[in-house]
TORKOL-4160 file (C-alpha; in steps of 0.2 Angstrom, whole numbers, padded with zeros to 4 digits, m for minus):
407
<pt num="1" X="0000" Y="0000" Z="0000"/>
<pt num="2" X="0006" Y="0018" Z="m0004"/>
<pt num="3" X="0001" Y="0031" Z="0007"/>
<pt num="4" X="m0002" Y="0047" Z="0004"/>
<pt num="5" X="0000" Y="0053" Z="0018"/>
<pt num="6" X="0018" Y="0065" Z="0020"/>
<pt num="7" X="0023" Y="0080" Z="0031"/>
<pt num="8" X="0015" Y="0092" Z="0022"/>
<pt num="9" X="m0002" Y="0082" Z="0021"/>
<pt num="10" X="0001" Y="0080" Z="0039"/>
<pt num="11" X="0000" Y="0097" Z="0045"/>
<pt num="12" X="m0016" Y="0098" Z="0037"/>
<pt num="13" X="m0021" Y="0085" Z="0050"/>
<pt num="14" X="m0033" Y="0087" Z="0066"/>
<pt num="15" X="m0023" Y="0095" Z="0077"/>
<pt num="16" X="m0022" Y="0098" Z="0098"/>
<pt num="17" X="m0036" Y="0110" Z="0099"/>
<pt num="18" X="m0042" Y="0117" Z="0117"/>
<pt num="19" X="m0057" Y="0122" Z="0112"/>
<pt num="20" X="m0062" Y="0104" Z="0104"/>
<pt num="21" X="m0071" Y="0095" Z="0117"/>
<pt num="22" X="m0065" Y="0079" Z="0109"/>
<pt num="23" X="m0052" Y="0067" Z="0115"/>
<pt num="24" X="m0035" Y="0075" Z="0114"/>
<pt num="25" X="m0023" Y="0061" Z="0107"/>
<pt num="26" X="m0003" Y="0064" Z="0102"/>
<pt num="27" X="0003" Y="0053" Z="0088"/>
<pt num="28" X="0020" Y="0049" Z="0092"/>
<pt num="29" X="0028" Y="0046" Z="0075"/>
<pt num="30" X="0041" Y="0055" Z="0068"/>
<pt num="31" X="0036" Y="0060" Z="0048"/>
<pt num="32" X="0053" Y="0063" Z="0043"/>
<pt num="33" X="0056" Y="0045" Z="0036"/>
<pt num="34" X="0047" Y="0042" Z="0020"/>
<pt num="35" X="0045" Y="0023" Z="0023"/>
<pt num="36" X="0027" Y="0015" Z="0026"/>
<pt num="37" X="0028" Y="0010" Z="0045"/>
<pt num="38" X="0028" Y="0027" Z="0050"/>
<pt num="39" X="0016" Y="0036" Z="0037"/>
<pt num="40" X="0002" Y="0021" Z="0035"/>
<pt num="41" X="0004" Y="0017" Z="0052"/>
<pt num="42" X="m0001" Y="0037" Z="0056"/>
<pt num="43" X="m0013" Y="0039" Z="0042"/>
<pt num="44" X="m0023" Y="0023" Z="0047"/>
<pt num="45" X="m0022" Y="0033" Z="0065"/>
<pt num="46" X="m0028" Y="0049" Z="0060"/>
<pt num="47" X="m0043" Y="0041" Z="0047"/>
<pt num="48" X="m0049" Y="0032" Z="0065"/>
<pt num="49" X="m0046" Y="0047" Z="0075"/>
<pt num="50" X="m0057" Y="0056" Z="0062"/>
<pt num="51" X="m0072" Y="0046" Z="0062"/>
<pt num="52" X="m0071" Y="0048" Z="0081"/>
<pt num="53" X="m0071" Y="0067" Z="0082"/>
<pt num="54" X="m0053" Y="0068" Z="0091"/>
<pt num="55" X="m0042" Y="0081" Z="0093"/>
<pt num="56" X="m0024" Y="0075" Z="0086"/>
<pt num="57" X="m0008" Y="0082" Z="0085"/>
<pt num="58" X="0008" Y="0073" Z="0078"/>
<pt num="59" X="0019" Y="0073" Z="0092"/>
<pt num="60" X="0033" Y="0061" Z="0092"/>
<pt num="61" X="0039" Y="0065" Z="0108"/>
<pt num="62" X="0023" Y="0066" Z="0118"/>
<pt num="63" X="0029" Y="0082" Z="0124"/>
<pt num="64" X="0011" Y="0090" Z="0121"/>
<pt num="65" X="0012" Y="0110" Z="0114"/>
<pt num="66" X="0021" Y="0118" Z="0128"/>
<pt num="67" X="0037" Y="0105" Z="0125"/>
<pt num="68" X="0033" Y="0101" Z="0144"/>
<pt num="69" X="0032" Y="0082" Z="0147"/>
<pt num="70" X="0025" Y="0084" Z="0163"/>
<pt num="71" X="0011" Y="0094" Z="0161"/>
<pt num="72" X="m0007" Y="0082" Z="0158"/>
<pt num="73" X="m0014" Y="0088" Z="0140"/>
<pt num="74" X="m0016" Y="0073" Z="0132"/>
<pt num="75" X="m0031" Y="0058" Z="0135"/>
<pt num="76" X="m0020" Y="0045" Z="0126"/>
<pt num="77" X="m0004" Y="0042" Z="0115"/>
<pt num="78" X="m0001" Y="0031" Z="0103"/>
<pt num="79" X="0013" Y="0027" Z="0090"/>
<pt num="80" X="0030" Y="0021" Z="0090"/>
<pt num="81" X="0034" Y="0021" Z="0109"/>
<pt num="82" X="0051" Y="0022" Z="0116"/>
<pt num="83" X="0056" Y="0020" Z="0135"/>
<pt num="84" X="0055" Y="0040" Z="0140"/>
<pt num="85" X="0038" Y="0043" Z="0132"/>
<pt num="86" X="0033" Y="0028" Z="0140"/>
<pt num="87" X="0040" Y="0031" Z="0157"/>
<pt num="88" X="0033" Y="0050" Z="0154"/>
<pt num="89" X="0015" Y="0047" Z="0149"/>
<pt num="90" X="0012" Y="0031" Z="0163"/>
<pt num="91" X="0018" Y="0044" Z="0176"/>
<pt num="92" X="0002" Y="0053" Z="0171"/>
<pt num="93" X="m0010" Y="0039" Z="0170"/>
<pt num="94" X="m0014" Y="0043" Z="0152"/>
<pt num="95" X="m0018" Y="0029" Z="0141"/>
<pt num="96" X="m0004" Y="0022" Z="0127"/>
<pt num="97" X="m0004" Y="0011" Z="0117"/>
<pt num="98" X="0013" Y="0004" Z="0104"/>
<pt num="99" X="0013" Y="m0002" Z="0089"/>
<pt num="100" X="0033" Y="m0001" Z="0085"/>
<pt num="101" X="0038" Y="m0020" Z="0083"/>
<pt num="102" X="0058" Y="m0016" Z="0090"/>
<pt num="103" X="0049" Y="m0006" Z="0105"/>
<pt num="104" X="0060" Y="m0007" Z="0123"/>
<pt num="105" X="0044" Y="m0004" Z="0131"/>
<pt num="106" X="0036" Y="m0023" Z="0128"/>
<pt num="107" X="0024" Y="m0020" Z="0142"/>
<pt num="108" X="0013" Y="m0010" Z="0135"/>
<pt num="109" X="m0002" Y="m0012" Z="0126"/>
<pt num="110" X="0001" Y="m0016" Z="0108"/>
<pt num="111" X="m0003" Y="m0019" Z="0090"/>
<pt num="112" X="0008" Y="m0026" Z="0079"/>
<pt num="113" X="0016" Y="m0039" Z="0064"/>
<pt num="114" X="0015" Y="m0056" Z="0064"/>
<pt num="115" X="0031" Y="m0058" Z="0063"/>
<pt num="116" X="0031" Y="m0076" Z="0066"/>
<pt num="117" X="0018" Y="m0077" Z="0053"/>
<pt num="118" X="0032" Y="m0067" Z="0041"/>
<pt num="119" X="0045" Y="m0080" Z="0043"/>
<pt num="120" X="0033" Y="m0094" Z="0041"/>
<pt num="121" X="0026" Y="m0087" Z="0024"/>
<pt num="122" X="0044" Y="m0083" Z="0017"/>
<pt num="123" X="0049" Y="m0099" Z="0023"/>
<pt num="124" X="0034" Y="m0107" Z="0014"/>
<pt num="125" X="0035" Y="m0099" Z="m0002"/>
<pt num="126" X="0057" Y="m0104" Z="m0002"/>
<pt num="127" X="0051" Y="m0121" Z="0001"/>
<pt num="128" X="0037" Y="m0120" Z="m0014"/>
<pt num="129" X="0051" Y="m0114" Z="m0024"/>
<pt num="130" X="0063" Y="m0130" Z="m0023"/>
<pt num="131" X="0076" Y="m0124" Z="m0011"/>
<pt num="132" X="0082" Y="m0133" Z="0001"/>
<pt num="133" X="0093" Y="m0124" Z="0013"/>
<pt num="134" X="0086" Y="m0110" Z="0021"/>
<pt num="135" X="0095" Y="m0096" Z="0030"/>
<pt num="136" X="0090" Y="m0079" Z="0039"/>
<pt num="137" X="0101" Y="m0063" Z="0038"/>
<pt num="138" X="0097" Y="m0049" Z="0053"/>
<pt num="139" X="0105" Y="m0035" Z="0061"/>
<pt num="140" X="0113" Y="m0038" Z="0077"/>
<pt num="141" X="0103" Y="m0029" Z="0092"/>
<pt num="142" X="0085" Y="m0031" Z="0081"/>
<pt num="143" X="0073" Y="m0039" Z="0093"/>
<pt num="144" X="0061" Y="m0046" Z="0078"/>
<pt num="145" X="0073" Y="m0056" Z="0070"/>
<pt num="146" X="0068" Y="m0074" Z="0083"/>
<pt num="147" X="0051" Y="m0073" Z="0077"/>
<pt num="148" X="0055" Y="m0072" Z="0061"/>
<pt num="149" X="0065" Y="m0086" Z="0063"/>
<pt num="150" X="0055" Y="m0096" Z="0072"/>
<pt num="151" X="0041" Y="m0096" Z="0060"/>
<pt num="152" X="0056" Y="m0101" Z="0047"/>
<pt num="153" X="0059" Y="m0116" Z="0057"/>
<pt num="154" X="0042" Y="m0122" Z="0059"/>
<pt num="155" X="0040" Y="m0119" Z="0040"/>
<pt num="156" X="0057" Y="m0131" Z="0038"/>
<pt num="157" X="0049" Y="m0142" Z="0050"/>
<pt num="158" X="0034" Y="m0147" Z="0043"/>
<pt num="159" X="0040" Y="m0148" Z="0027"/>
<pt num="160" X="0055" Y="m0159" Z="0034"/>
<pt num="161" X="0069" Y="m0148" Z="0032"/>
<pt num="162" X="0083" Y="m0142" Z="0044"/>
<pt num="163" X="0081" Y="m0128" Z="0053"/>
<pt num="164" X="0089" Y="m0112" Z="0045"/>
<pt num="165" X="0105" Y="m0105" Z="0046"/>
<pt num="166" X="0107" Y="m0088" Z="0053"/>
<pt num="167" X="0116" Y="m0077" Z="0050"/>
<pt num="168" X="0116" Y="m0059" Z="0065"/>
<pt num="169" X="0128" Y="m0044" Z="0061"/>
<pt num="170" X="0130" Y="m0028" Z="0070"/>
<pt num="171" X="0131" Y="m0015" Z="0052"/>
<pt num="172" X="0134" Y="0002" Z="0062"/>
<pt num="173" X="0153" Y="0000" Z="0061"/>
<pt num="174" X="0150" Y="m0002" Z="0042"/>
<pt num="175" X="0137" Y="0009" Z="0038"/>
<pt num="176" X="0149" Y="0024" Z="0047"/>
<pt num="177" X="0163" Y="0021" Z="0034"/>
<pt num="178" X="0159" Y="0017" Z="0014"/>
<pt num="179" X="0175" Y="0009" Z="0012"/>
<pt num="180" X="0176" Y="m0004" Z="0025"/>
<pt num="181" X="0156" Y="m0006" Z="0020"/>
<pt num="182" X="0162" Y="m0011" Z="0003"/>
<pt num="183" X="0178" Y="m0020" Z="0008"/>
<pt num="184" X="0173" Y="m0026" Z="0023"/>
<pt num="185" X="0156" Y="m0029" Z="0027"/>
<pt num="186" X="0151" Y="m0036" Z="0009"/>
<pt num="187" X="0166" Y="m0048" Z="0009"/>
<pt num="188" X="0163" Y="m0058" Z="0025"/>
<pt num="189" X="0144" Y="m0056" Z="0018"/>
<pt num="190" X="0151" Y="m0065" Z="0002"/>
<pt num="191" X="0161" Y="m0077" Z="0013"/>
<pt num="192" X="0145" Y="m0085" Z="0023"/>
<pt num="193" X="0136" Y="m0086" Z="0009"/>
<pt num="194" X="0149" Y="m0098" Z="0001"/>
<pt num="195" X="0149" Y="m0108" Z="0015"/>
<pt num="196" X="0131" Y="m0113" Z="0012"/>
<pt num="197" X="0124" Y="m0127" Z="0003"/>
<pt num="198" X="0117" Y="m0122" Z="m0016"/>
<pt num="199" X="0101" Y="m0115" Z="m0018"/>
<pt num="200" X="0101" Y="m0105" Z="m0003"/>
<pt num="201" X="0083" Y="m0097" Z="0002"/>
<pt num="202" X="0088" Y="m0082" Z="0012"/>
<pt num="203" X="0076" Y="m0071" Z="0021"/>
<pt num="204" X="0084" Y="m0054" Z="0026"/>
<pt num="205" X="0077" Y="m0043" Z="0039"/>
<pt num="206" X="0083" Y="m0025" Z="0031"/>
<pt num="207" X="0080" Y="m0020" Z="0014"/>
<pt num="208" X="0095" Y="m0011" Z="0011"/>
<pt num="209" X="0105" Y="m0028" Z="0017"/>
<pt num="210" X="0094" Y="m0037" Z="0004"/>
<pt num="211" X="0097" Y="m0025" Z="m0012"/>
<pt num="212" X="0115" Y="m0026" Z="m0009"/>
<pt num="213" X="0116" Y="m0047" Z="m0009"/>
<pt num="214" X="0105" Y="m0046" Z="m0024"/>
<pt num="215" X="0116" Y="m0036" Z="m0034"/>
<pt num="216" X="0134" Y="m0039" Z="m0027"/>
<pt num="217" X="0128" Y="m0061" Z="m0028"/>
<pt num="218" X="0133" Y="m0064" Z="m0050"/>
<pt num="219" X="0153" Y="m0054" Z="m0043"/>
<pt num="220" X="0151" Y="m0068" Z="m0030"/>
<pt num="221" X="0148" Y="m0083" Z="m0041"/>
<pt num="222" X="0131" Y="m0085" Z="m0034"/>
<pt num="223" X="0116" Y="m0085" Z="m0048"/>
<pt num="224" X="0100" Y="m0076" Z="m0041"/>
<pt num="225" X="0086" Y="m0086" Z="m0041"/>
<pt num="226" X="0097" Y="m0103" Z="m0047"/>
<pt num="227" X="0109" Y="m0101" Z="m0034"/>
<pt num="228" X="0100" Y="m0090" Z="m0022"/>
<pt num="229" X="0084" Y="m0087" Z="m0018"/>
<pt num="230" X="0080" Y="m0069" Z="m0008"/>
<pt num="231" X="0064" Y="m0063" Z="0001"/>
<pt num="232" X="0067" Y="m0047" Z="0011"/>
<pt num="233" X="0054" Y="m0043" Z="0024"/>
<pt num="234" X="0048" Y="m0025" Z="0021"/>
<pt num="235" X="0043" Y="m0019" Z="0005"/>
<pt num="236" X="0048" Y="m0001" Z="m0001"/>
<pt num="237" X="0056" Y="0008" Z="m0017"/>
<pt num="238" X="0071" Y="0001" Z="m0019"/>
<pt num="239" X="0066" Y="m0019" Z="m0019"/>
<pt num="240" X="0056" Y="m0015" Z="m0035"/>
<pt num="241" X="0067" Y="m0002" Z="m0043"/>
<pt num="242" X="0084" Y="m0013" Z="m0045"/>
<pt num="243" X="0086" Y="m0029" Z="m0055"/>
<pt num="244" X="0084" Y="m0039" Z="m0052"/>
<pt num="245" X="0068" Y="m0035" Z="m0042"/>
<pt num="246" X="0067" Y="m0043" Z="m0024"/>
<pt num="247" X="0053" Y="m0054" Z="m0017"/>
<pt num="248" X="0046" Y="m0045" Z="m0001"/>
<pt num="249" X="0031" Y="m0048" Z="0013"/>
<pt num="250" X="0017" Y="m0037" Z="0011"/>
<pt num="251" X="0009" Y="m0028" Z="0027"/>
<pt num="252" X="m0004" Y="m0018" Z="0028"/>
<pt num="253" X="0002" Y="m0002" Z="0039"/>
<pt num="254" X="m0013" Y="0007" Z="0039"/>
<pt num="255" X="m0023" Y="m0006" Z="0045"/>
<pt num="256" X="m0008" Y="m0006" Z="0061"/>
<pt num="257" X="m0010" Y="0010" Z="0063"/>
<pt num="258" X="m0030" Y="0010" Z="0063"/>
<pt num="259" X="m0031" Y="m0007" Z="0074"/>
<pt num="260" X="m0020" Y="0003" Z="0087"/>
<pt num="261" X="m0031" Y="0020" Z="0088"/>
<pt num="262" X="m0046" Y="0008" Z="0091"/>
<pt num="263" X="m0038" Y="m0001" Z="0103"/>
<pt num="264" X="m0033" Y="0017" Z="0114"/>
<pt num="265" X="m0051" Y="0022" Z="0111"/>
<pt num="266" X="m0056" Y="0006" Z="0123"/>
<pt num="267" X="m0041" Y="0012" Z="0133"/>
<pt num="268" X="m0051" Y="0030" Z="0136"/>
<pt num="269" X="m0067" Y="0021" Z="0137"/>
<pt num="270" X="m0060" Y="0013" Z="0154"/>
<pt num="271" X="m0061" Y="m0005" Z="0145"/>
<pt num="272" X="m0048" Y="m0017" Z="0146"/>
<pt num="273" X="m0038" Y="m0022" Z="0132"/>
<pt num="274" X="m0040" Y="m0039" Z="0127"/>
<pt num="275" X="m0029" Y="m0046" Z="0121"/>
<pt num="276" X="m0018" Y="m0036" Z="0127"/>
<pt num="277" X="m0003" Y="m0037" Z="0111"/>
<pt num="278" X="m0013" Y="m0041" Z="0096"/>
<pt num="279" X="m0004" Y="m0045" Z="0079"/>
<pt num="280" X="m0008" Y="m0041" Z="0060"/>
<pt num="281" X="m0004" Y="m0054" Z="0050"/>
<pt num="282" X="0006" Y="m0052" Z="0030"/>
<pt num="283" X="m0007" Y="m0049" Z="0019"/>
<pt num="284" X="0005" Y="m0059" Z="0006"/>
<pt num="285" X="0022" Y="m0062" Z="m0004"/>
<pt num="286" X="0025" Y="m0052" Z="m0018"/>
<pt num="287" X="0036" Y="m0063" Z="m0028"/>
<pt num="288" X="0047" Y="m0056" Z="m0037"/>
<pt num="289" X="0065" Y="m0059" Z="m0049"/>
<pt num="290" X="0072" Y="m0065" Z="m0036"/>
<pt num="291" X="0062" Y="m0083" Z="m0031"/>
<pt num="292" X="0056" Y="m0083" Z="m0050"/>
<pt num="293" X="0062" Y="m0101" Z="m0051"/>
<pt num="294" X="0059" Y="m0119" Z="m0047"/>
<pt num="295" X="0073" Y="m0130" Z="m0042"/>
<pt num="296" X="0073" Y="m0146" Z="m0041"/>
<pt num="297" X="0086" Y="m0159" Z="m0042"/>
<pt num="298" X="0072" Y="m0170" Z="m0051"/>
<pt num="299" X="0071" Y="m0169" Z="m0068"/>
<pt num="300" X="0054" Y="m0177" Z="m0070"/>
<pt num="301" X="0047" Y="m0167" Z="m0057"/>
<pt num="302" X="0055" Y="m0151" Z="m0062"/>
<pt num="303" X="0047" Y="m0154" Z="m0079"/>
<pt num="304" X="0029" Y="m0157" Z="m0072"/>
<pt num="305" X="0031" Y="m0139" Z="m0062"/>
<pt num="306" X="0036" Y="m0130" Z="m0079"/>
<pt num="307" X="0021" Y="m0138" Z="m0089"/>
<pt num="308" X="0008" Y="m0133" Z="m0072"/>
<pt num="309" X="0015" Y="m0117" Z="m0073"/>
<pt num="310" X="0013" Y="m0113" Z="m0094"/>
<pt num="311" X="m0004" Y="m0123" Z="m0093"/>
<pt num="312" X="m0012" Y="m0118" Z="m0077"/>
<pt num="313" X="m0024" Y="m0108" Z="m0087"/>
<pt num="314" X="m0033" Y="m0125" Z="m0091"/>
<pt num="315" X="m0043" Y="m0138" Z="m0082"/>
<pt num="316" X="m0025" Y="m0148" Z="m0078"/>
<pt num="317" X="m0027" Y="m0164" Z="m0070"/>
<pt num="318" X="m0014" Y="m0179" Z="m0066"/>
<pt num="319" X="m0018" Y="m0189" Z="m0082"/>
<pt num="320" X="m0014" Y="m0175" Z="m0093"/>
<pt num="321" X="0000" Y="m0170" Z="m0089"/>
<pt num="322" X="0008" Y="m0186" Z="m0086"/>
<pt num="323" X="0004" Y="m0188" Z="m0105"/>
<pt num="324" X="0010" Y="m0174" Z="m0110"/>
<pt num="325" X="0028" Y="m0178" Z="m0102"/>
<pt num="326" X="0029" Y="m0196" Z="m0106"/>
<pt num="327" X="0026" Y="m0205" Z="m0090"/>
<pt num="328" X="0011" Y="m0212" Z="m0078"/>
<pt num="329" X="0002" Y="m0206" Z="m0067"/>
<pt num="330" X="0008" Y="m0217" Z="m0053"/>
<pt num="331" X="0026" Y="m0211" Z="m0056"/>
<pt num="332" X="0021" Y="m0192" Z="m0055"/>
<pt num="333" X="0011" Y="m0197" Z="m0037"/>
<pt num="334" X="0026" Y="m0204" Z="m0031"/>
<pt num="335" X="0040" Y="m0191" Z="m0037"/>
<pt num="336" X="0030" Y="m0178" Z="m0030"/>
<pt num="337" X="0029" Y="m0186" Z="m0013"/>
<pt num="338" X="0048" Y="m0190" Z="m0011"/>
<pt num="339" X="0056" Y="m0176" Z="m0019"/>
<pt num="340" X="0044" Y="m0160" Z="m0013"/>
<pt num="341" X="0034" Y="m0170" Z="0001"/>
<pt num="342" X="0018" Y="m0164" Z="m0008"/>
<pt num="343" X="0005" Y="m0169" Z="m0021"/>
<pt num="344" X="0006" Y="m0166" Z="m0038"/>
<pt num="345" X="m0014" Y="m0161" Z="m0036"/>
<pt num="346" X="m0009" Y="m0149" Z="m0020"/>
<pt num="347" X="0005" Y="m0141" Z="m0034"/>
<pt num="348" X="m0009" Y="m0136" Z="m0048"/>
<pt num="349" X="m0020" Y="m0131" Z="m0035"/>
<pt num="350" X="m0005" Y="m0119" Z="m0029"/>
<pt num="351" X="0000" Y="m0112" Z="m0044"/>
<pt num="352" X="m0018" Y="m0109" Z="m0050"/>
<pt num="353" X="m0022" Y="m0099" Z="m0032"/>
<pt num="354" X="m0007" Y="m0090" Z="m0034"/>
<pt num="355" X="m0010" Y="m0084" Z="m0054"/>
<pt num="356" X="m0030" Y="m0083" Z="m0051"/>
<pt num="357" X="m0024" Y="m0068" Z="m0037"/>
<pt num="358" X="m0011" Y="m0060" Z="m0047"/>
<pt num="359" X="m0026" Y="m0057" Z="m0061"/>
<pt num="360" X="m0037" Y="m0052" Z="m0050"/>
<pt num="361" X="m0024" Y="m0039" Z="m0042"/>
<pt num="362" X="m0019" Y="m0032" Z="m0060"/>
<pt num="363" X="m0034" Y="m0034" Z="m0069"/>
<pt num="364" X="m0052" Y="m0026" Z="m0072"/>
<pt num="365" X="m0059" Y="m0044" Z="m0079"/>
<pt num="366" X="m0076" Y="m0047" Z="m0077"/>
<pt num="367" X="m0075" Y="m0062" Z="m0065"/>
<pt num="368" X="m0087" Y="m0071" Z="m0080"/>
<pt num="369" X="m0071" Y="m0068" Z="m0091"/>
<pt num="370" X="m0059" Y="m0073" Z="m0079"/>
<pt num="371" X="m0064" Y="m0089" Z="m0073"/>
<pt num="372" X="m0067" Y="m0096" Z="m0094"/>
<pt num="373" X="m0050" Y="m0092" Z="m0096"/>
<pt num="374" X="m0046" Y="m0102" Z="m0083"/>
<pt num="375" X="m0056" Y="m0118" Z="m0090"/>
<pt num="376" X="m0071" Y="m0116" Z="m0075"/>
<pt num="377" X="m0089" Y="m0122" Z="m0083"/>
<pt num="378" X="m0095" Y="m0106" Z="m0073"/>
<pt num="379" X="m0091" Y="m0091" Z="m0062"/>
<pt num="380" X="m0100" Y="m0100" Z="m0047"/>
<pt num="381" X="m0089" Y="m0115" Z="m0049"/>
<pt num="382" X="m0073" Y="m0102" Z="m0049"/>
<pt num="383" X="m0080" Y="m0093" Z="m0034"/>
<pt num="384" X="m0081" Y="m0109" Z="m0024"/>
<pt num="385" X="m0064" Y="m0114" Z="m0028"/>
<pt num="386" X="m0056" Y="m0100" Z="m0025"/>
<pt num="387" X="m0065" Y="m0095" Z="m0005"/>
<pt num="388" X="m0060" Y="m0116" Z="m0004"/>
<pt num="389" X="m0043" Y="m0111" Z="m0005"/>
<pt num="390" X="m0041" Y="m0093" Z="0002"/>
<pt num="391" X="m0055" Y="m0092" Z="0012"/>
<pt num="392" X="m0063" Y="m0076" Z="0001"/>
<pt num="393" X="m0071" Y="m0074" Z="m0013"/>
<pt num="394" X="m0065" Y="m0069" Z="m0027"/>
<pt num="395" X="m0074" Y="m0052" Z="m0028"/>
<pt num="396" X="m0069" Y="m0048" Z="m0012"/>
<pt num="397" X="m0053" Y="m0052" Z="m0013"/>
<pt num="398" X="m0051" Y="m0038" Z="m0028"/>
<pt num="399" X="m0061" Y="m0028" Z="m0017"/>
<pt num="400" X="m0049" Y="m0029" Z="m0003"/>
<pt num="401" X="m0035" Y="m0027" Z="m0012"/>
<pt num="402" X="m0042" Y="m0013" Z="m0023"/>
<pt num="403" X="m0047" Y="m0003" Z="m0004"/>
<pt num="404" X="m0030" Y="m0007" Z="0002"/>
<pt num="405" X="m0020" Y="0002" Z="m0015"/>
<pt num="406" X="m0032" Y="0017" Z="m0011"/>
<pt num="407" X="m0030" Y="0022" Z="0005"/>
């Protein structure tokens, strides 16, 4: 999602107003970073704050119009909460509530990511792909990266793989110095990523980490996707600006932003939070150059995902395609099961899902025209395959994703 939201728009805003008998509520979020996690979060803030009649300035400090922490203006806070604000504003028995995942202050009411969910679905989708070894590159000091790892290694184990290598670093001492960034800091990166077993599906945890591997990995003898796979999990301008383009998680900020206002206005009410931290899950991968591959050691197998995915348009089933490749159908059954651990008929109905979304994020199709091309008798028999399989319809699916480009 794009927001429109920036500083200039901003000021624009609701602002702290004595005169407003509304609740009085700082945003605490600095505007200065053009990234999504501060200006979705905040416009999905000030759209519930709106529709509540609230008085709201943007204050990232808390500090409330006079600079004077002390003094009681506010009737709640909410935002990306540090220690002192949170120290400063609990002094005063104002309501708060975070919704920064890397917070210190972990005992406050929250909402944020899923993050386990994050490292679950990037794990998935690596797995889907063919590889077999994954790994995890974070920054030293980023309290995020276990769950993301964890929901990696559940990923690996239900699919029967190892758990993931991981790989911490601590970049400040790199980042301060160009040179030794260049010389230093992408050479050992070159070096662990050697030592790895081929295909490698590596989730990184920064984006700027992520674009350099993507374009410094041919100099390092390492073929993206064939060699390595990347998924990075945050999505801005740079993953989809370089080539080759970087497969990222999709979040939906705003929605963050406006969960967490709700959640204060229970706070104010004098209701109880529950749950107390409450997560947002990825509303999807973007897959991108980077995983645009399926590696498999297997021929045969291999051969049937190429011929699912340049025929996935039509009514595929088992008997076709093991015709169309010079097999039977009991061989294709039982390749599938040892070499992905999955059916061939759980693989078409993947790679349909997956093409079916895609068209119906890009495209205006009538949903009548859509599910002909894609061999269904009718659009009812397309709608009930599709909610089967996602749990929406397809209409409201699009619509979804149509509200979320919007906002």
């Amino acid at each position: 999602m794009n927001s429109s939201l920036d500083p200039a728009s901003a000021a624009a805003a609701p602002r702290y107003d004595p005169s407003n008998p509304g609740p009085r509520v700082a945003i605490a979020i600095e505007l200065d970073q053009c990234v999504p996690w501060h200006q979705d979060c905040c416009e999905g803030i000030l759209r519930y704050g709106q529709s509540k009649g609230w008085s709201c300035v943007i204050d990232p400090f808390a500090l409330g119009p006079e600079g004077q922490q002390d003094v009681l203006v506010y009737d709640g806070v909410v935002g990306r909460i540090d220690s002192d604000v949170a120290r400063a504003v609990q002094a005063q028995g104002i309501p708060i509530v975070n919704h920064w995942d890397n917070s210190p202050a972990r005992e406050l009411p929250s909402v944020t990511l899923d993050l386990k969910a994050d490292g679950r679905t990037a794990g998935e989708h690596l797995i889907a792909c063919g590889y077999k070894q994954l790994a995890y590159y974070g920054l030293l000091g980023d309290a995020t990266n276990q769950l993301r790892i964890d929901g990696m290694c559940q990923a690996a184990a239900d699919a029967g793989q190892t758990p993931p290598v991981v790989r911490l670093v601590d970049v400040e001492q790199y980042w301060s110095n160009q040179r030794q960034w260049h010389k230093t800091f992408l050479q050992k990166t070159a070096q662990w990523l050697s030592g790895l077993r081929a295909p490698v599906g590596l989730l990184v945890g920064e984006s700027t980490i992520a674009r350099y591997i993507a374009q410094f990995a041919p100099q390092w003898g390492m073929k993206v996707p064939n060699d390595l796979g990347l998924v990075v999990w945050n999505d801005d301008m740079s993953t989809n600006a370089i080539s080759p383009t970087i497969s990222v998680i999709d979040h939906d900020w705003f929605d963050v932003g406006y969960q967490s206002a709700a959640m204060l206005d229970e706070l104010m009410q004098g209701k109880e939070a529950h749950p107390l931290h409450r997560l947002v899950p990825p509303t999807r991968l973007i897959a991108r150059d980077t995983t645009d591959v399926f590696i498999c050691e297997d021929e045969l197998v291999k051969e049937a995902m190429r011929y699912i995915a340049e025929h996935c348009r039509e009514e595929l089933n088992v008997e076709s395609i093991a015709e169309a490749l010079n097999t039977s159908r009991r061989t294709l059954y039982r390749k599938f099961d040892q070499v992905l651990g999955r059916s061939i008929k759980e693989e078409i109905k993947r790679l349909r899902v997956d093409r079916l979304k895609l068209m119906l994020e890009e495209t205006d199709l009538p949903l009548s025209e859509l599910s002909a091309s894609y061999g269904f008798s009718s659009p009812g028999q397309f709608s009930r395959f599709f909610a089967k399989a996602t749990g929406q319809t397809p209409s409201s699916y699009r619509q979804r994703f149509k509200a979320d480009q919007a906002r």
